[in-house]
N, C-alpha and C positions, 0 to 999 in steps of 0.2 A: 439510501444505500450507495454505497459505491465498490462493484466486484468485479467492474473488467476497466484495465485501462492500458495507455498504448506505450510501451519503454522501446521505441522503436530506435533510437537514435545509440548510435557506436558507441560504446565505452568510454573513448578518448572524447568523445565531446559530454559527457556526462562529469568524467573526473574537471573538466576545461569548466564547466558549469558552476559546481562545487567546488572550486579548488582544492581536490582530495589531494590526500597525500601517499604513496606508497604505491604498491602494483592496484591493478585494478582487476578483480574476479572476472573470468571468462564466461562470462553469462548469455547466454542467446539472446540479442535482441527481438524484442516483440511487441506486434500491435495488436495482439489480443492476448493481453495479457488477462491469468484469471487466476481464484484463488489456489493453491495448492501447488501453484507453479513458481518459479525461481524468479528473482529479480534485483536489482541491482538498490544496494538503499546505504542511503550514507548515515554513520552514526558519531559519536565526537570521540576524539583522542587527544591526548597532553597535548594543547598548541594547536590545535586545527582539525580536520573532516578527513575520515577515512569511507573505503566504500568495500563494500561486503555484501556475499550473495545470501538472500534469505527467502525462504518460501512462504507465502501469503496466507496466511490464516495464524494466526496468532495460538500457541499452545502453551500454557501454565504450566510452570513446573509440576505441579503436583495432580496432573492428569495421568489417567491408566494411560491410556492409546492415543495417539497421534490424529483420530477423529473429529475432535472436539476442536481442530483446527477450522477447518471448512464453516463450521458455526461461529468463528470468532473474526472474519475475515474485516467488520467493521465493528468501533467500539464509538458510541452517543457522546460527544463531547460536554453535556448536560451531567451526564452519571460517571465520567471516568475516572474520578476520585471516588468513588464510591464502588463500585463491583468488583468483585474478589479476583477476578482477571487481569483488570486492568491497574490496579491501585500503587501496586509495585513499581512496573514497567513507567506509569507517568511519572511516578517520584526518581525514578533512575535509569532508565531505557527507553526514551524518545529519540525517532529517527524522522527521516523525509527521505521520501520515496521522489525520486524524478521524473516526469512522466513530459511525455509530449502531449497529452491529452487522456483524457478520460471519457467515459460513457456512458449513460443512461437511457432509459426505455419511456417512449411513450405511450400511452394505453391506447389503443383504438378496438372497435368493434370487431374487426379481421385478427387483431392479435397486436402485436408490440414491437413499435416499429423504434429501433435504438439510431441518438443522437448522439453526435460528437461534439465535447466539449471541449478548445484549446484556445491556446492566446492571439491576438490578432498579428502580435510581429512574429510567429513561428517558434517562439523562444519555448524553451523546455522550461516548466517551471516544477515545485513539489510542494508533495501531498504530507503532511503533520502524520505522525504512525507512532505507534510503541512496538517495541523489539522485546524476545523473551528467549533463552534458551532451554532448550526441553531435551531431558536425559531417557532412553527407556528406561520403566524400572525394576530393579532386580525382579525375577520371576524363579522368588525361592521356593516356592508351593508344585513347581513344576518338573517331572525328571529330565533327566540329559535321554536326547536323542540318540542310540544304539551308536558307537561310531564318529559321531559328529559332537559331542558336547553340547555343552548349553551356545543359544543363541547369541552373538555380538551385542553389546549393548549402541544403540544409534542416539547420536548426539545430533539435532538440529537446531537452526536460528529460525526464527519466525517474527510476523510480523504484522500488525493489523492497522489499517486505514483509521484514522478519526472523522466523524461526518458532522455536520451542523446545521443550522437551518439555511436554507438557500438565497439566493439573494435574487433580484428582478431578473433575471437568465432562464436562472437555475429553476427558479420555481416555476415556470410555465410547464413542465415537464415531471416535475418532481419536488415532493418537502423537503428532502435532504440532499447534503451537498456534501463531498468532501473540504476538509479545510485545508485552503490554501496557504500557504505560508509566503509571506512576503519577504523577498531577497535579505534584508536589510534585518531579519529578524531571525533567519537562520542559527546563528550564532546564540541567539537567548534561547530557541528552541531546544538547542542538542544540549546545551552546557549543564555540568551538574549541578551549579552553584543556582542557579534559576530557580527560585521561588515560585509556589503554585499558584497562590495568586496574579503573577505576570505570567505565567504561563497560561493560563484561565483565560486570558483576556485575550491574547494571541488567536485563542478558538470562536474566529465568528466568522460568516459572511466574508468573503472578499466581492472587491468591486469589484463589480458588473464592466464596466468601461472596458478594461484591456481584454475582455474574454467572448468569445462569439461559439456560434455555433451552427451545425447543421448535420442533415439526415446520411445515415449513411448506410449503405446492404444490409440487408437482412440474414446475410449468409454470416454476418459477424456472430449471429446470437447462436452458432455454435462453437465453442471455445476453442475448438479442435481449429477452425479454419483461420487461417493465417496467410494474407497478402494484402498489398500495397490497397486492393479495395478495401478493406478495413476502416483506413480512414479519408477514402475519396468519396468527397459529395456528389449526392445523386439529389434529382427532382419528386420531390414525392409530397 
């Protein structure tokens, strides 16, 4: 799984990363980022990379309520041509997510002590996702409120992680890994023209070399707490 990870780093070096194009959404930077919360995700436009704020948990158009997000937050790179969720969104709404690092839990006897995974030169790299827009929907079975009329109908962007098997790092800790995308492949990733079989292949393991890791507070594994401890290393 992959459900918290850290978009700490300013907008302006985000769009500098991606070489986006256009304005850039006003998004809170955060190192505890989690699912149901905003984030910054680049998706493809005529000629190049735009970046757009979308909230973590992936919602189907054809879902009643906006719930079924939080359950969608990661989609198996193994079945994502195959489940009703995600089958669409691969074929035409792949995005990457920018992160400075990601997270995952070790199991111990006392409880679950979470690690920090990021690149050894500091560099922001991203995570492979699918994007989906999700309309409420009409709620013609229901009266108007005395006064108020019927409810707004809310339009949101969404967006779920792809995970894979892990690679010599990743697996001392955990079976799955988010997939990494490598710089150089960004461009086949977002493009519509990208066939799924090249896109397939894109979904594995990244090496182990550039990526390190270590332990870090235990206060992170509440989603709510947000500071620079987040991702400083502690001895444990």
């Amino acid at each position: 799984m992959c459900c918290r990870v850290a978009q700490g780093s300013g907008r302006d070096k985000v769009k500098k990363k991606m070489k986006a194009r256009g304005d850039t959404p006003a998004v809170t930077p955060r190192l505890n980022l989690a699912p149901t919360q905003n984030a910054l995700v680049a998706v493809h436009e005529p000629g190049g990379i735009r970046l757009e704020s979308m909230r973590w948990g992936l919602i189907p158009p054809w879902a009643r309520d906006k719930s079924i997000g939080a359950k969608l937050a990661n989609a198996r790179a193994e079945t994502i041509d195959e489940k009703p969720s995600f089958r669409q969104p691969f074929r035409r709404r792949r995005c990457l997510l920018p992160v400075d690092g990601y997270y995952e839990w070790e199991s111990r006897p006392g409880g679950k002590q979470p690690v920090y995974y990021s690149m050894r030169d500091g560099d922001l790299f991203c995570l492979a996702g699918l994007w989906e827009t999700w309309t409420t929907p009409e709620q013609t079975d229901e009266p108007e409120l005395p006064g108020l009329g019927q409810a707004q109908a809310e339009t949101l962007c969404t967006f779920t992680v792809i995970t894979t098997t892990p690679n010599r790092l990743a697996k001392r800790v955990h079976d799955r890994m988010p997939v990494i995308v490598h710089p150089a492949d960004y461009g086949n990733w977002l493009s519509p023209e990208s066939k799924a079989a090249d896109l397939k292949r894109l979904l594995r393991p990244f090496d182990d070399e550039p990526m390190q890791e270590h332990y870090v507070t235990p206060l992170m594994n509440n989603p709510r707490f947000e500071a620079p401890a987040c991702i400083e290393p502690i001895i444990n």
